[in-house]
C-alpha positions as a Markdown table, in Angstrom:
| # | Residue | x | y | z |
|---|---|---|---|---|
| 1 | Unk | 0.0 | 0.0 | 0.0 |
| 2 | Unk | 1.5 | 3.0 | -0.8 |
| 3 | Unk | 0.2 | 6.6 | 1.3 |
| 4 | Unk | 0.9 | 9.8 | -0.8 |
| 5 | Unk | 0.8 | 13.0 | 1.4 |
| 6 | Unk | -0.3 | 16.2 | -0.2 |
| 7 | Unk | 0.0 | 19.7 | 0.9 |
| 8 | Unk | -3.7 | 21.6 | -0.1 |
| 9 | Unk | -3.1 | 25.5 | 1.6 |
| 10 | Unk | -5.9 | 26.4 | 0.5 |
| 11 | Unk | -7.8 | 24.5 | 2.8 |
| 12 | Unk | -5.3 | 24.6 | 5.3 |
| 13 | Unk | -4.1 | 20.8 | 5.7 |
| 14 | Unk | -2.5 | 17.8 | 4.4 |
| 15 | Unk | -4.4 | 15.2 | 2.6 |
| 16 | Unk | -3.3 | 11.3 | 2.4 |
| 17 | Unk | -4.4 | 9.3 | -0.6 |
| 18 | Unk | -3.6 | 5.1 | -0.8 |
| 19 | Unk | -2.8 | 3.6 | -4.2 |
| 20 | Unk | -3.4 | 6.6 | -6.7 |
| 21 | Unk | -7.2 | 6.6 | -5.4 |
| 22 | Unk | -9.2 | 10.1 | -5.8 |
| 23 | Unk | -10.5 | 9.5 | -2.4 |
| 24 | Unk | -9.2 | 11.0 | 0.8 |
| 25 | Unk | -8.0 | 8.7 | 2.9 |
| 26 | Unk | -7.0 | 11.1 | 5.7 |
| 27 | Unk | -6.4 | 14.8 | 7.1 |
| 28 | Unk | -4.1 | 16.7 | 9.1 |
| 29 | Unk | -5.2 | 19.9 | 9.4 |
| 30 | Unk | -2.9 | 23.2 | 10.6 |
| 31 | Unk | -2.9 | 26.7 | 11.2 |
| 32 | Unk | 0.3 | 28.1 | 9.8 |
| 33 | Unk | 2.3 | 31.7 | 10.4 |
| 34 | Unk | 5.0 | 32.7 | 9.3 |
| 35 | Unk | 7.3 | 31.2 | 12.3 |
| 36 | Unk | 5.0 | 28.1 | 13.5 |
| 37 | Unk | 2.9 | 25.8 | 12.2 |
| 38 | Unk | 0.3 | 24.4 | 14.9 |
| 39 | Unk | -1.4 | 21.1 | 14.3 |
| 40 | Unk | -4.8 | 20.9 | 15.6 |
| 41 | Unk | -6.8 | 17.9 | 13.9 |
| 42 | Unk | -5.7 | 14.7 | 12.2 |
| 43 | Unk | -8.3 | 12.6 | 11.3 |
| 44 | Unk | -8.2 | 9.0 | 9.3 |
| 45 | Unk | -11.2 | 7.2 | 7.4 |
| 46 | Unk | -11.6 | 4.0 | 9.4 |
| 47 | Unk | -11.0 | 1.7 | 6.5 |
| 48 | Unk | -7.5 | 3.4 | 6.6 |
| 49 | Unk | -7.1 | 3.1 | 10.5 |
| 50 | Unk | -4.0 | 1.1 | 11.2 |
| 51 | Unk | -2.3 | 1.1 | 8.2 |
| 52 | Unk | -0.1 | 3.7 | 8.2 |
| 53 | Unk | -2.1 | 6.9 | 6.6 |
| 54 | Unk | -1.6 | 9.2 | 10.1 |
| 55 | Unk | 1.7 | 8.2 | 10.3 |
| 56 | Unk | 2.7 | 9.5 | 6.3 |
| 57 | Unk | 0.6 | 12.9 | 7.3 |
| 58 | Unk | 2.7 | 13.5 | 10.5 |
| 59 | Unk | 5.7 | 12.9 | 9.1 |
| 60 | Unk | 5.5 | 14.8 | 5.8 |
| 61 | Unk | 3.9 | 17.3 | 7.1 |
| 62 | Unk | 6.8 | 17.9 | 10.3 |
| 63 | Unk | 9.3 | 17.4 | 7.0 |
| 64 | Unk | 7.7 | 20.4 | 5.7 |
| 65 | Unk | 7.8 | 22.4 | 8.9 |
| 66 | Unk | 11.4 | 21.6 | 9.2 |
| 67 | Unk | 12.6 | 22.4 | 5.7 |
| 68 | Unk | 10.4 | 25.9 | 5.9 |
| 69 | Unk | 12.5 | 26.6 | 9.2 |
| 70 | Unk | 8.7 | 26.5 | 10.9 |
| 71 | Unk | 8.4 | 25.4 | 15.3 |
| 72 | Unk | 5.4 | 23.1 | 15.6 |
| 73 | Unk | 2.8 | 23.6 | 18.2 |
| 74 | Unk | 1.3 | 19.7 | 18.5 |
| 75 | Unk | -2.3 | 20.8 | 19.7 |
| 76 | Unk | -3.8 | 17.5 | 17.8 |
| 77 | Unk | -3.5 | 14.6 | 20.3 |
| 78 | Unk | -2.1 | 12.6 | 17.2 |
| 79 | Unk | 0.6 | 14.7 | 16.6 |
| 80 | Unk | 1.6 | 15.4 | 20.2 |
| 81 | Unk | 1.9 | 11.4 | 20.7 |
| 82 | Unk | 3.4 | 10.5 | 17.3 |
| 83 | Unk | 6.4 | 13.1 | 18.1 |
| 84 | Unk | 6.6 | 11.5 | 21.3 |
| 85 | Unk | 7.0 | 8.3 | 19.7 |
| 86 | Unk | 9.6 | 9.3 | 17.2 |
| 87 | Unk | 12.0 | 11.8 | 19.3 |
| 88 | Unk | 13.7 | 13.0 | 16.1 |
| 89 | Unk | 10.9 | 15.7 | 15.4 |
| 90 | Unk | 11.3 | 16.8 | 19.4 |
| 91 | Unk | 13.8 | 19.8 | 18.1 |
| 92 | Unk | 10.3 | 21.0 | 16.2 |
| 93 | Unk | 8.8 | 21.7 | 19.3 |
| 94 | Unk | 7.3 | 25.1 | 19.9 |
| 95 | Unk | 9.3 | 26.5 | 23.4 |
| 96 | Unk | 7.5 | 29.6 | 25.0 |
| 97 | Unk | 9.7 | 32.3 | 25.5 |
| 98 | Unk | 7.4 | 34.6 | 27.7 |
| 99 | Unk | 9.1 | 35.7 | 30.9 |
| 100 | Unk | 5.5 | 37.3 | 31.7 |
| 101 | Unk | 4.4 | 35.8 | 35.3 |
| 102 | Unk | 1.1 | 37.0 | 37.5 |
């Protein structure tokens, strides 16, 4: 099975095709400036679940973050636990550098 990952701006988010097919196999959606990129919804069709489409989205899409020089705020519980899972993505991470305290 192959899982092709497509940036659509437009709509703001990535969409993940299986085997050439016209039908969208699965989401990420994002909300992107011109310094971060924050994740906030991945969603997979459940005849896809399990093999592999939320996986191609995350990581194409934190490939893209990293080669536009972009920090990634994981709001999507997907993407928060698929970066934990793969600790090569962890220098993406969105750091707050407020000193502001109450």
């Amino acid at each position: 099975m192959a899982v092709e990952v497509s940036d659509v701006p437009e709509v703001r988010r990535y969409e993940a095709r299986v085997d050439g097919e016209s039908k969208v196999a699965g989401v990420a959606e994002y909300i992107r400036t011109t310094e971060l990129v924050a994740f906030v919804h991945t969603e997979v069709s459940p005849e896809y679940e399990g093999r592999g489409v939320g996986s191609a989205l995350a990581r194409t899409a934190l490939d893209d973050a990293r080669a536009a020089n972009l920090r990634v705020l994981a709001t999507c519980p997907f993407f928060a636990g698929w970066i934990a899972r793969h600790p090569e993505y962890e220098d993406l991470l969105y750091q707050s550098r407020s000193k502001v305290s109450d």
